[in-house]
C-alpha positions as CSV (number, residue, x, y, z in Angstrom):
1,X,2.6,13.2,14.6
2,X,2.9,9.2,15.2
3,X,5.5,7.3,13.2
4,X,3.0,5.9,11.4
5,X,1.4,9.7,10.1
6,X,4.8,10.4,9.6
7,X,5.1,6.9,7.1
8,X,2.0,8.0,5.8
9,X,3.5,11.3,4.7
10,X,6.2,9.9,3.1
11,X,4.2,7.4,1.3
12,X,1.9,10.3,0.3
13,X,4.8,12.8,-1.1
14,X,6.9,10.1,-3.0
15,X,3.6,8.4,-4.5
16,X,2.8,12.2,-6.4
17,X,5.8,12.2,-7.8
18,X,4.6,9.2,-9.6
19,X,0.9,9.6,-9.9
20,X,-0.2,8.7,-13.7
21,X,-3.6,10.4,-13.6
22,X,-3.5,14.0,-13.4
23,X,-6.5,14.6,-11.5
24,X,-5.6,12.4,-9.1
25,X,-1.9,14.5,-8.9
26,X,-3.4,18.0,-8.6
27,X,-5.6,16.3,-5.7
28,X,-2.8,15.2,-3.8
29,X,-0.6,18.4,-4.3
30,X,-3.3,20.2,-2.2
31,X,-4.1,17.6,-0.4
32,X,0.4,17.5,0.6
33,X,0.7,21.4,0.4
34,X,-0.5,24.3,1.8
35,X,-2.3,27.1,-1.0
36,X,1.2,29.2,-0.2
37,X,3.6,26.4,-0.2
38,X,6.7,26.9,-1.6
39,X,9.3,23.7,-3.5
40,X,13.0,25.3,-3.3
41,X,15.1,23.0,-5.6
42,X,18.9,23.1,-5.7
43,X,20.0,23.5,-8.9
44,X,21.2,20.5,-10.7
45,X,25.5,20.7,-10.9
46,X,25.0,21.9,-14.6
47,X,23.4,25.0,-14.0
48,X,24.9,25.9,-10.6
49,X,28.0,25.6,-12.9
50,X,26.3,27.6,-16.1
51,X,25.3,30.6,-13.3
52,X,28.6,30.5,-12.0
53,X,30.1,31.6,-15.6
54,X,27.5,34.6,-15.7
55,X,28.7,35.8,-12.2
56,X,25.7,34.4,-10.2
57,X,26.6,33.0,-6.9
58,X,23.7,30.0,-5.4
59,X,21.4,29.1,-7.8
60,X,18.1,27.6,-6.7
61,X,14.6,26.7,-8.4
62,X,11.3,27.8,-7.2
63,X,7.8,27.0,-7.2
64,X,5.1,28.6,-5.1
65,X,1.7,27.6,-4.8
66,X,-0.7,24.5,-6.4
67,X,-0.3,25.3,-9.7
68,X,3.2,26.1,-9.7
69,X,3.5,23.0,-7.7
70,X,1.3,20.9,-9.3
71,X,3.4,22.0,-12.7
72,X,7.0,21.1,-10.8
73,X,5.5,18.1,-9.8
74,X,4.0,16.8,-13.4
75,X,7.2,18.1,-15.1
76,X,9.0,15.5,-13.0
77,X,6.2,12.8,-13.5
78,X,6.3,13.4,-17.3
79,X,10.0,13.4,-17.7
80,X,11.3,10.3,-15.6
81,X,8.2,8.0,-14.9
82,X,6.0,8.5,-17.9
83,X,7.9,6.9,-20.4
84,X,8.8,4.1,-18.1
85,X,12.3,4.1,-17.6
86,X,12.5,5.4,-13.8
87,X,10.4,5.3,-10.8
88,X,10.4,7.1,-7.4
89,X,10.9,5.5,-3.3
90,X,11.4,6.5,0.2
91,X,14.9,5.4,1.4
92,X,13.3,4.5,4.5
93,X,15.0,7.1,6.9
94,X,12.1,9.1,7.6
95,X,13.0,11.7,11.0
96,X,11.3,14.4,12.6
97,X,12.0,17.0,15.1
98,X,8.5,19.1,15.9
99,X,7.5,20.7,12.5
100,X,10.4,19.6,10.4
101,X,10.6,16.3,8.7
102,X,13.5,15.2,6.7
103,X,14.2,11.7,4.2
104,X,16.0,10.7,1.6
105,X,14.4,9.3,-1.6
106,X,16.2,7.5,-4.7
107,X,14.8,7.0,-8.3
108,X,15.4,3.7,-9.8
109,X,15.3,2.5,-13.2
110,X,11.4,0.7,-13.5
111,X,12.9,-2.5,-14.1
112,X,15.4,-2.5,-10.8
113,X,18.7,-1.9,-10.6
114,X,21.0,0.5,-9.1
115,X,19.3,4.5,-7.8
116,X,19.9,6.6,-10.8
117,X,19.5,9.8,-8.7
118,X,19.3,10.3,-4.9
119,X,17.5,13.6,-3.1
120,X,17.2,14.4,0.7
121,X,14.4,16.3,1.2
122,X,13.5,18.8,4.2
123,X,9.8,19.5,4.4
124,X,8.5,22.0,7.2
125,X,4.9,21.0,8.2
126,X,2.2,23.7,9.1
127,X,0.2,23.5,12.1
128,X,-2.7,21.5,9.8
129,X,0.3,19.0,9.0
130,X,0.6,19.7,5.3
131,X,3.9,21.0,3.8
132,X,4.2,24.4,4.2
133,X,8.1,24.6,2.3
134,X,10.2,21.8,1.1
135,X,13.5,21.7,0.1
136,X,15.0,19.6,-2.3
137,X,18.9,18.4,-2.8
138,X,19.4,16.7,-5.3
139,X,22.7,14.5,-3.9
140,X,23.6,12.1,-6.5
């Protein structure tokens, strides 16, 4: 993969994050993901602390498949972007060693301003270059 796939890759995950039609969003979640894919998520602070309480030890969100992803991924869209406050963007830190890609992404309010939430994310590509797992962390 050239630095420019790579870019487009990037380009390609953060832009379905904040695709408005959902046609064109369940496209681009098979066209990012394998059928099997999996989206591990580590739990927001708040419920890592909440599992804690109940005795659980590391708490992490999954979804597995298109429509599981395609669900994770409108959930998002329809929370933060829809109503206009927030929008998602590559960091610009793109790196990749053989099948594993890693970046960091920010959401910032629509209007500008300072990142109101910060992920890195690690994908791990399958040999026909779509994201067979990805793992979210939600830093800040």
């Amino acid at each position: 993969m050239s630095d420019h796939d790579l870019q487009q890759l990037i380009d390609r995950y953060v832009a379905v994050w904040g695709e408005p039609d959902p046609a064109r969003r369940r496209a681009a979640v098979r066209d990012l993901w394998t059928g099997d894919a999996v989206h591990v998520l580590q739990a927001p602070l708040e419920m890592r602390q909440a599992a804690a309480g109940l005795g659980f030890g590391r708490l992490a969100l999954e979804a597995r498949g298109h429509d599981a992803l395609e669900s994770r991924v409108s959930r998002a869209y329809e929370e933060f972007v829809a109503p206009g406050g927030y929008v998602f963007r590559a960091r610009g830190d793109a790196d990749r060693l053989h099948d594993v890609v890693k970046f960091h992404w920010e959401m910032v309010p629509a209007g500008g301003g300072a990142p109101a939430g910060v992920g890195l994310e690690i994908l791990v590509l399958s040999p026909d270059g779509r994201i067979a797992a990805d793992y979210q962390f939600i830093e800040a």
